[in-house]
C-alpha positions, 0 to 999 in steps of 0.5 A, spaced: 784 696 374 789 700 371 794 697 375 793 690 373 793 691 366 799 694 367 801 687 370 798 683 365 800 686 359 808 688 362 808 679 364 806 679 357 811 682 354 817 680 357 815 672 356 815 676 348 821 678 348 824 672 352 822 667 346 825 673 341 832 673 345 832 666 346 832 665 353 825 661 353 823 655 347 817 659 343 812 654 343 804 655 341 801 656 348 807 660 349 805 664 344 798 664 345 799 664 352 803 670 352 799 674 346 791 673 351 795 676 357 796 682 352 789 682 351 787 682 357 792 688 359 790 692 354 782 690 356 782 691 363 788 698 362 782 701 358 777 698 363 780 702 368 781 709 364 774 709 363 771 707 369 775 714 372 773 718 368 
């Protein structure tokens, strides 16, 4: 569960940074796309840490 928060959260961040830098047009579901996918990281990230513990 860890492991695909990273993924997920590790995904969204360089499609981030890819409209930052200017490689990718930033579009609204772009953006939103991109801003879910971190949510969900850090929601299935916490999931895990505190399934193990």
């Amino acid at each position: 569960m860890r492991t695909l928060g990273l993924l997920l959260m590790l995904s969204a961040l360089a499609m981030l940074m890819a409209m930052v830098v200017g490689t990718i047009d930033p579009e609204l579901w772009q953006s939103l796309l991109s801003y879910g996918l971190l949510f969900a990281g850090v929601f299935c990230f916490t999931a895990g840490v505190i399934r193990n513990h």
